[in-house]
Each structure stands twice: as structure tokens, then as C-alpha cells.
TORTOR-603914 format. One record per residue (C-alpha): residue in three letters; x, y, z. Coordinates in steps of 0.001 Angstrom, whole numbers, padded with zeros to 6 digits, always signed. Example, Ala and Ser with C-alpha at 12.3 -4.5 7.8 and 13.67 -1.06 7.14 Angstrom:
TORTOR-603914
ALA+012300-004500+007800
SER+013670-001060+007140
end
This chain:
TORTOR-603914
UNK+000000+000000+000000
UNK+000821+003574-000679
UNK+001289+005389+002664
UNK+001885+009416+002588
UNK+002808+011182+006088
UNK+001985+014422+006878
UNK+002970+017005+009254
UNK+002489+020553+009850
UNK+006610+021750+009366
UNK+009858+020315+009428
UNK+011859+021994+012244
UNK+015872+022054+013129
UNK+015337+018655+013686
UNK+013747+015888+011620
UNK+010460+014366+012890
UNK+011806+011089+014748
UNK+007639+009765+015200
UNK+006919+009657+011438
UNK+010530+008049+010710
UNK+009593+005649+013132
UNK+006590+004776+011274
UNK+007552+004735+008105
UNK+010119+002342+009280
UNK+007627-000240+010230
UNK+005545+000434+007086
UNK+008154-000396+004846
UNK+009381-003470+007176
UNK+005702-004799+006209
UNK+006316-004248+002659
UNK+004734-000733+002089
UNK+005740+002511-000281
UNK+006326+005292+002336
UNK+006168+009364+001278
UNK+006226+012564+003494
UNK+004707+015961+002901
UNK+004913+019217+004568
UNK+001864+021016+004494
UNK+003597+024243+005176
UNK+005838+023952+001800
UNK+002972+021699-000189
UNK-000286+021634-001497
UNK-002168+018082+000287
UNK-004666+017983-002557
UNK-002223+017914-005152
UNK+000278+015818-003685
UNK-002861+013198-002841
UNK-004377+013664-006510
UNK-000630+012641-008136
UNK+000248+009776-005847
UNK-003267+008435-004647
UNK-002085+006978-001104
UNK-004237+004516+000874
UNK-003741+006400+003535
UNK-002427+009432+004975
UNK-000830+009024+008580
UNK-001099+012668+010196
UNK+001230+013246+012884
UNK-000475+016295+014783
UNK+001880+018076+017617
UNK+000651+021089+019887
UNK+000795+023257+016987
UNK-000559+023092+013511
UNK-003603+020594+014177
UNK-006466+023195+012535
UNK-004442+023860+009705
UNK-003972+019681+008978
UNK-007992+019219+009200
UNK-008655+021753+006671
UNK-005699+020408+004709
UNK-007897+017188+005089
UNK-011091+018401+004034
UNK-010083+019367+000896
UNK-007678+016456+000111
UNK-010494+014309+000508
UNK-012555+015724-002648
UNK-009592+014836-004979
UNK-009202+011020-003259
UNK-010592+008438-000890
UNK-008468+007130+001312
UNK-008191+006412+005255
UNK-006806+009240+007421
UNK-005247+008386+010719
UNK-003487+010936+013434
UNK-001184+010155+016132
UNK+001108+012510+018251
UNK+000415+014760+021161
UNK-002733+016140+019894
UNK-005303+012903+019794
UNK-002897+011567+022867
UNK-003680+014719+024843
UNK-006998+015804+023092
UNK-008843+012921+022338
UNK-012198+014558+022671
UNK-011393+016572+019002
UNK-011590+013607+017156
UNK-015368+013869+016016
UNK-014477+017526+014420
UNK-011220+016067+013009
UNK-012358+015287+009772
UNK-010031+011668+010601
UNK-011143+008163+010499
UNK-008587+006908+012930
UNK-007055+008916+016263
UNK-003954+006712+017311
UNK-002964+007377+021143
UNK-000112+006997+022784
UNK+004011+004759+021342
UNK+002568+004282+017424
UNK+004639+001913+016423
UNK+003006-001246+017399
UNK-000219-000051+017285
UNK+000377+001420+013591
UNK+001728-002264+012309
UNK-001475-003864+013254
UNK-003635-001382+012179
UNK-001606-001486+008511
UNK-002112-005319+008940
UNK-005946-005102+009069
UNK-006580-002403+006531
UNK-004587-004878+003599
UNK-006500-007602+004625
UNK-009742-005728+004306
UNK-010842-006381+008251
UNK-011947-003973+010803
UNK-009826-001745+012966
UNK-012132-000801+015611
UNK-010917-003287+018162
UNK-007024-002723+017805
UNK-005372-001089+021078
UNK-004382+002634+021201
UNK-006607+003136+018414
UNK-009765+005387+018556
UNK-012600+005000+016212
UNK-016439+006309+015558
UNK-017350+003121+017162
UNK-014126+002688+019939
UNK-012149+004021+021986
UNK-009365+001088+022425
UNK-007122+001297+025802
UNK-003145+001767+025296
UNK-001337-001609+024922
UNK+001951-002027+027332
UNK+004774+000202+026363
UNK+007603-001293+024208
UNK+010545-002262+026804
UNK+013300-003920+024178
UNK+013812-000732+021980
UNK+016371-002604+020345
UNK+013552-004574+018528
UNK+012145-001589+016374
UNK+013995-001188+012789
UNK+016303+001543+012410
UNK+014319+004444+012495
UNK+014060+005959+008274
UNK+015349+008472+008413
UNK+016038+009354+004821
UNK+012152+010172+004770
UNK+013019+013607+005857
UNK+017091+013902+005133
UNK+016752+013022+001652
UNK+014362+015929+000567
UNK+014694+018258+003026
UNK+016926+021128+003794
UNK+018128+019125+006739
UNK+019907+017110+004554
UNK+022828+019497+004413
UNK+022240+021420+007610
UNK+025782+020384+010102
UNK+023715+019438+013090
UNK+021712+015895+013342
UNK+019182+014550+016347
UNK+019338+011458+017864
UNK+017395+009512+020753
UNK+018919+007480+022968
UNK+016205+007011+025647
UNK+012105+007146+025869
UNK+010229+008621+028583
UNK+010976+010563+031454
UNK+010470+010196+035343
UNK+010069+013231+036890
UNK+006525+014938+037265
UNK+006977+018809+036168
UNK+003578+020224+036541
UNK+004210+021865+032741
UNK+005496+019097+031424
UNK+002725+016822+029271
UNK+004888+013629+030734
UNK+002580+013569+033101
UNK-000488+013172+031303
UNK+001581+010475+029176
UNK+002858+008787+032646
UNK-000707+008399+033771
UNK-001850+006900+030505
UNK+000991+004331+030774
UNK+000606+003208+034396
UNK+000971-000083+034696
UNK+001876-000556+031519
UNK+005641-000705+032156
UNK+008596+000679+033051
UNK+008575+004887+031569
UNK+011859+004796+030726
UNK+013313+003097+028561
UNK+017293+003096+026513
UNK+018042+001622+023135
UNK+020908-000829+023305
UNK+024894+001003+022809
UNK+025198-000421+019765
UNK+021815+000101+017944
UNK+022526+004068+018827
UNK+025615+003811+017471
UNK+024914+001996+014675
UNK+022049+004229+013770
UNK+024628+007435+014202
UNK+026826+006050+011853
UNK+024064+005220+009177
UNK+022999+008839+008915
UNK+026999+010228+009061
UNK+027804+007639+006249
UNK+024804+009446+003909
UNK+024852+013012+005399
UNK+026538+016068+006419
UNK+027081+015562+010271
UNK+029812+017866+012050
UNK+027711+018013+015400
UNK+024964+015798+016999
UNK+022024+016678+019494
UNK+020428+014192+021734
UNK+017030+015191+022100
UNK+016417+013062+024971
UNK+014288+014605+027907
UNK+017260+013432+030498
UNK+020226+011690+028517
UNK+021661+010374+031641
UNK+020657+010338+035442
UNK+024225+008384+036413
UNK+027601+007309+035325
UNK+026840+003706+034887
UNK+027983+000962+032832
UNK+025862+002375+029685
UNK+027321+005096+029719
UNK+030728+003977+029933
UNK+030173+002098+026812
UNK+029001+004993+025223
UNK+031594+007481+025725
UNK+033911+005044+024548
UNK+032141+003704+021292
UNK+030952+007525+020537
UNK+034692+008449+020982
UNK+036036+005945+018323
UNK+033375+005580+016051
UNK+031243+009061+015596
UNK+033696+011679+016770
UNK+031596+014531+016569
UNK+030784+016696+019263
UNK+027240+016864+020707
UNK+025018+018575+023053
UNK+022635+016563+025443
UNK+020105+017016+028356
UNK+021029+016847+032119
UNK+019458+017354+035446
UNK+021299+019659+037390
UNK+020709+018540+040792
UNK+022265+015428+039177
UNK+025445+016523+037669
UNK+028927+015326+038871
UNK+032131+014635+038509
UNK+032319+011116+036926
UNK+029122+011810+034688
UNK+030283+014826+033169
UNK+033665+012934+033343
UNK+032354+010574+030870
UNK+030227+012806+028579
UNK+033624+014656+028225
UNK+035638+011946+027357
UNK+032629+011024+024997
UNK+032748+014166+023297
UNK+030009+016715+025243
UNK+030514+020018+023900
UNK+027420+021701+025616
UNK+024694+020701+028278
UNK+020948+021801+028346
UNK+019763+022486+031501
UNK+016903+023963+033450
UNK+016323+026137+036950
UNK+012969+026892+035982
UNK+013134+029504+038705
UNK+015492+030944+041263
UNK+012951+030821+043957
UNK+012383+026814+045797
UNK+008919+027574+046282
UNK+008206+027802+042780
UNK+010530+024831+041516
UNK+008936+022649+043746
UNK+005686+023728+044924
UNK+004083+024901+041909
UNK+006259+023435+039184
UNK+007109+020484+041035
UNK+010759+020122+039313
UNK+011362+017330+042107
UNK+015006+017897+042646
UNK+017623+017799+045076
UNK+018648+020633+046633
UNK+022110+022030+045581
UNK+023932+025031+045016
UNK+023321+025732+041405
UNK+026210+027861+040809
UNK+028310+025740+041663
UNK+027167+022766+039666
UNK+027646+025411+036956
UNK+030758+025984+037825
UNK+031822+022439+037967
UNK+030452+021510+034150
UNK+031988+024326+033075
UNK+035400+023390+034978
UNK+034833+020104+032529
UNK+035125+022401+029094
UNK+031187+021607+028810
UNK+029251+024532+028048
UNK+025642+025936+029256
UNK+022252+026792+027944
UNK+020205+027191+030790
UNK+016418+027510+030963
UNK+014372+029972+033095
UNK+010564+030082+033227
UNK+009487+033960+033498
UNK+005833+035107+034809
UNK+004891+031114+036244
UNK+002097+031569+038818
UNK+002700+033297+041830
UNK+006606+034133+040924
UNK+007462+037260+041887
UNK+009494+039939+039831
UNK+012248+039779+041786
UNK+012269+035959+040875
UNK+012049+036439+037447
UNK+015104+039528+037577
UNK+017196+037571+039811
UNK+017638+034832+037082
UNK+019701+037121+035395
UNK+022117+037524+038667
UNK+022163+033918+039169
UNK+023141+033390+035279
UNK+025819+035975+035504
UNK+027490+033908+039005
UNK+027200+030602+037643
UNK+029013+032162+034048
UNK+025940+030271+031970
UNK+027467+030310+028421
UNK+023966+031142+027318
UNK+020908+031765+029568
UNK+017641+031155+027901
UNK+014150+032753+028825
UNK+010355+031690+028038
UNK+006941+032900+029258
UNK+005116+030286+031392
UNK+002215+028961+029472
UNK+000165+026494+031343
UNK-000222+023786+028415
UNK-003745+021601+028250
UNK-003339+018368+029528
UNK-000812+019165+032624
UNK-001257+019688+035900
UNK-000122+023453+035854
UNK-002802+023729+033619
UNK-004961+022590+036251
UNK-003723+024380+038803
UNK-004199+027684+036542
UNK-007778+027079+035625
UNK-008568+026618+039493
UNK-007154+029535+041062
UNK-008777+031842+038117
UNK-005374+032492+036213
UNK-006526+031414+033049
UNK-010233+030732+031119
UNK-010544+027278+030071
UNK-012755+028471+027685
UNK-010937+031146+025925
UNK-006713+030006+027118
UNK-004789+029439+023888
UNK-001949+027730+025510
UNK+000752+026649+022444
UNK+004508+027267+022605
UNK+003991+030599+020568
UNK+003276+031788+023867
UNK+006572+031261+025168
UNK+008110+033773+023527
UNK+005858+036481+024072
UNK+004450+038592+026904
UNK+002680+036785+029728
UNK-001105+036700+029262
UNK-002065+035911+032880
UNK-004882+038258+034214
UNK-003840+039184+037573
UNK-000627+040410+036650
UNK-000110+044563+035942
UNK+001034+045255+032389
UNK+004179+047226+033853
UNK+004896+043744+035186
UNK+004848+041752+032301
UNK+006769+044231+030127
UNK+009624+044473+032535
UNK+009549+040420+032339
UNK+009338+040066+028772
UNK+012195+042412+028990
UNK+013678+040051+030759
UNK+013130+037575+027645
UNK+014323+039974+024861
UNK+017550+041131+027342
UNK+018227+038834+029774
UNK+020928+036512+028213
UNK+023393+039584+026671
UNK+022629+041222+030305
UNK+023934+038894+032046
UNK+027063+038327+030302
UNK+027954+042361+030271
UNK+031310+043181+032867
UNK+030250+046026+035615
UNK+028964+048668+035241
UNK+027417+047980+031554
UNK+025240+044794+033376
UNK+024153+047444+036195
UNK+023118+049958+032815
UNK+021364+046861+031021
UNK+018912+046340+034431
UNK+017594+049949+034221
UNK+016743+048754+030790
UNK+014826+046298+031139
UNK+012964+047852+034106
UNK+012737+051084+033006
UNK+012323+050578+028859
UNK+009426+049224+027165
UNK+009757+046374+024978
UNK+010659+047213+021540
UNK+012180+046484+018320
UNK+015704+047450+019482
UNK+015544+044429+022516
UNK+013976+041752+020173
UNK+017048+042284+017422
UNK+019497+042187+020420
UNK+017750+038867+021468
UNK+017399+037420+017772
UNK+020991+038346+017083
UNK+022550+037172+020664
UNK+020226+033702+020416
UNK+021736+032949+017028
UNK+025811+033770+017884
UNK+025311+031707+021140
UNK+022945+029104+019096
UNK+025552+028430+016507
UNK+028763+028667+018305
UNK+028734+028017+021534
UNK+025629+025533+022227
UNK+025858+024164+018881
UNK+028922+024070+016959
UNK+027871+024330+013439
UNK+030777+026274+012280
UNK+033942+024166+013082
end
């Protein structure tokens, strides 16, 4: 069968879901195509190739603009439409006004293999797990613990003819899932779904990773690798060991991965720098406990920040750092001493983004109870994040001193005495304006490209 994915855009990284999929359709003997509905037309790329089916894979953003895509593809063709990703996991209830035959909920991969299975046979799909229907809604079936056994994901559906395909800088996964509970985090939602179903997280095998590495070096420009993963590693255990040392001989590129602070020390970042680490992610969320914990319920350790900052830094490794401005009941002081704590610490580049309680977690929740945001008229999407806080009870002098925070924050707190002291009164003092958001756009991309990223060697 033919079998055309769609999604909304192709970011700085490809989409790892839909290569994931197409790997298992063409395991099963199936033609596999992608299309990008922000650079294509759906009806004519469904009137020249005719698929069977089209397998929409709907994150947070870009969902209204796939159903109307939809609705008119289906005048030039009949075929079956399915949708997975965080939308029908985290939104079920939209599938009657979706326009799609199938929601798929939840890890596809399994779940889209049977489902392939039943429509070439000409049977019924209603009963299949993870699947919802007109006539089911299907529970999730157990998580998939031996990574190992998927195919290689294909990733030459969106290298090959794409402008990734040349861009320095490829993603990887090494892990699934994450355990921690962040109130803003949609983990939760997915946790919940999955209890009992077993273990969250999961880790592919040393050598499938590397393996999988290597395929996409061998066929593609590759001078620096990101791990995507929500927490690369919590320890330095013996996976990681093995890592660092097949990375070392066999990739040789440096990379950037994710970290816990409140876990870092000496033998992990020990290993990640023998490995090849050229640059953490991290997040603080806020300078203030009571709002890491309490009401974004970050669940970590207490340490002294700085000076775990100062210690991956003491390793060669540099930062990006990520603060959470305007979260519910943070102060401004909380949000303006991030850039204090950024400049102590020496984070090679401290990143800023509006709180946006996101549908389906439990900050959310907690928003919609205590009358910070309307249910019925909160857009929360990652737009958001990058713009002025939209919270009610807070006074617009507020929020433009915070989003000044946002536009100034990370070239602020890099400035020596007494320019730093001059760049404060700015951003309390200043409105926002077209000035700031150049000095941001132009900071984000030197730091972006050089120092987090190294994508010119």
C-alpha cells in the first residue's frame, strides 16, 4: 500500500515519530512518502500519488491547519486518514471535528503495524489497542521495553528531501520517557496513561545508537549531533561507559545533550567529556524553591546551582540554561534575579520563556482553578513562550519588565560592571521594543551556533 505522512513543518530537527513509522511500514512491505503542508499543497500531492492512507502526525501546533488540509484532500481522493502525536494523545475529545477516520494514542509503532495489517486484509480496525474510532475508543497496549527490537528508524524520509539534509547538526534519541513529574510538562499526562503498563523509561541498546549514528553520518553532512532526549543520563553507569567510549572511536563529533542539574557530577560529566560533550541543556525553571517545587514540582535535590555550573563548566562543557518567566505566583524579583544567578554561575547562554500552562498538565490545572486562566478562551501553544505573559492578575508594567527580561536577559547577564548594572535599568525602566527583540534574535543565534551548537567548526 501507498502510505503518505503528513505534518504541519519540518523543524531544526527531523520528525523522529513519522521516521519511526515509516520504518515499520516499509518493514511490512509498504511505499512510504512525506509531505509538509507548510511547503505543499495536500490535494495535489494526494491527486498525483493516490495513497491509501495518509498518517497525520499532529503536535501542539498546527492541528487546525492539517484538518482543513484534510477536508479538501479528501474531494480529490478516498483514502483512510489516521493521526497520532500529542494532539489525539492529549486531546482525544477533538476527534469527532477532526475530519479523521482513525485517532492513534499513545508509542505508534506497534499499534500502527497492526492497524496497517488489518486495513490490507480488508478487516476492521475498531478493536485494535491505542486506536480510537467512531465506534471505539481502544485502551493503550503495554509500552515497548526492548527498543532494540524496532527497525532503524528511516530516516532518509526527511534527510533526503529536506533542507536538513545538508544542515551540520543531526538529532538522535537514545532514551524514551521521562520520570520526573513537572507540573508543565505533558509527561505527566503520558505517565498516567501508561501506568501499569511498564517501566517509563526506557534506553536503546549502545550499539543500535551507534549503529544508527553512523548510518545517517555515512549518507549526510554531520559535524555536530544533538540528543534530544528529555534526560540523557541520570548516572555514570555501565551504559554510559560504553558509550563514551564507542561515541569516541566511532562518531567523533561533538554533541550537546540534556542533564538534570541537581544530578550533575564529577564522573558523569567525566564521561560525557571523554565522549565528546561540547554543551549541556539544563533547566532552573526559577530561582525561587517555592516555585521549583511547589508549583512546578521540578522534584530535585537541593544544591547550590552555581556551583554545579561551575563544575560543568570546569569540565570544558558549556551551558544553555532555561528559566521560566511570569509562572504563577513568581514574583518579579524571581524572574530579575535569574539574570544575577546566570551571571554567578558564568551560563554560556541563559535562555528565557513565558510560562504557558499547556492543556493536559497539571499546571494547567492548577491555573484554571485559582482563576489564572479561562478554560474556555486560554490558547496555551509554545507561541506563547516567547511572548508577553497573558495571565490576568498580573499589571502590564509587570509583564513588560519580564518580557524584557526575555528579549535582554541573556546579553545582560554576560555584560562586565557597570554595563550589566546599565542593562537592568533597561529592562525595568524601557518598554519592549524592536531594538531588545534584534538584540535577542541576534545574541540567540551567535550563542545558538557557536557556543551551544557548533555548526561552524
Amino acid at each position: 500500500m501507498r502510505i503518505l505522512f503528513a505534518i504541519h513543518q519540518l523543524d531544526f530537527a527531523d520528525h523522529i515519530a513519522v521516521a519511526y513509522l515509516s520504518a515499520m511500514a516499509k518493514s511490512l512491505g509498504h511505499e512510504t512518502r512525506l509531505v509538509i503542508l507548510s511547503e505543499a499543497d495536500l490535494a495535489e500531492t494526494v491527486a498525483a500519488w493516490q495513497p491509501r492512507i495518509i498518517a497525520y502526525s499532529a503536535n501542539i501546533t498546527g492541528y487546525a491547519a492539517m484538518v482543513e488540509a484534510n477536508a479538501q484532500a479528501r474531494k480529490v481522493h478516498d483514502y483512510i486518514a489516521i493521526m497520532g502525536g500529542p494532539h489525539p494523545t492529549f486531546t482525544p475529545e477533538s476527534f469527532p471535528q477532526s475530519g479523521m477516520d482513525v485517532f492513534c494514542i499513545g508509542e505508534g509503532e506497534l499499534a500502527f503495524a497492526d492497524f496497517l495489517n488489518r486495513v490490507e486484509a480488508g478487516l476492521g480496525y475498531d478493536d485494535v489497542p491505542n486506536l480510537l474510532t467512531a465506534k471505539a475508543r481502544n485502551e493503550v497496549r503495554p509500552l515497548i521495553i526492548d527498543l532494540d527490537s524496532l527497525p532503524f528508524p528511516d530516516r532518509d524520509l526527511t534527510l533526503a528531501d529536506s533542507y536538513l539534509r545538508a544542515t551540520p547538526k543531526k538529532t538522535f534519541y537514545a532514551t524514551r520517557g521521562c520520570p520526573y513529574k513537572c507540573t508543565y510538562c505533558c509527561n505527566n499526562f503520558y505517565n498516567e496513561l501508561y501506568r501499569g503498563k511498564g517501566p517509563v523509561v526506557r534506553r536503546f541498546g549502545v550499539e543500535r545508537l551507534i549503529s544508527e549514528i553512523e548510518y545517517v553520518q555515512a549518507r549526510y553532512k554531520m559535524d555536530f549531533v544533538k540528543f534530544g532526549d528529555d534526560l540523557f543520563a541520570i548516572k555514570a553507569d555501565a551504559w554510559l561507559e560504553s558509550f563514551a567510549e564507542q561515541y569516541r572511536k566511532r562518531i567523533g563529533v561533538p554533541f550537546n545533550c540534556y542533564l538534570r542539574l541537581d544530578l550533575v557530577n564529577e564522573p558523569l560529566l567525566k564521561l560525557l567529556k571523554e565522549a565528546g560533550c561540547y554543551s549541556v541543556h539544563l533547566s532552573i525553571d526559577s530561582t525561587s524553591e517555592y516555585i521549583r517545587e511547589q508549583i512546578l514540582g521540578r522534584g530535585g535535590r537541593k544544591v547550590d546551582y552555581v556551583e554545579k555550573l561551575r563544575l560543568i563548566h570546569g569540565f570544558g562543557i558549556n551551558s544553555w540554561v532555561n528559566f521560566m518567566l511570569a509562572a504563577p505566583e513568581s514574583t518579579l524579583e524571581d524572574d530579575l534575579s535569574t539574570i544575577a544567578m546566570s551571571k554567578a554561575g558564568h551560563v554560556t547562554y541563559p535562555a528565557f520563556s513565558t510560562t504557558v500552562p499547556m492543556k493536559g498538565t497539571k499546571l494547567y490545572d492548577y491555573a484554571a482553578q485559582h482563576g489564572l486562566i479561562d478554560p474556555e478562551t486560554h490558547v496555551g501553544d509554545m507561541n506563547g513562550c516567547s511572548r508577553p505573559s497573558s495571565l490576568p492578575n498580573m499589571p502590564q508594567r509587570e509583564k513588560d519588565i519580564r518580557y524584557n527580561v526575555y528579549l535582554l536577559g541573556a546579553l545582560v547577564a554576560k555584560l562586565p560592571a557597570p554595563l550589566d548594572r546599565l542593562g537592568l535599568l533597561l529592562i525595568k525602566h524601557a518598554p519592549p521594543n524592536r531594538l531588545f527583540e534584534s538584540l535577542r534574535r541576534w545574541f540567540y543565534v551567535y550563542s545558538i551556533e557557536n557556543r551551544i551548537f557548533r555548526l561552524h567548526p
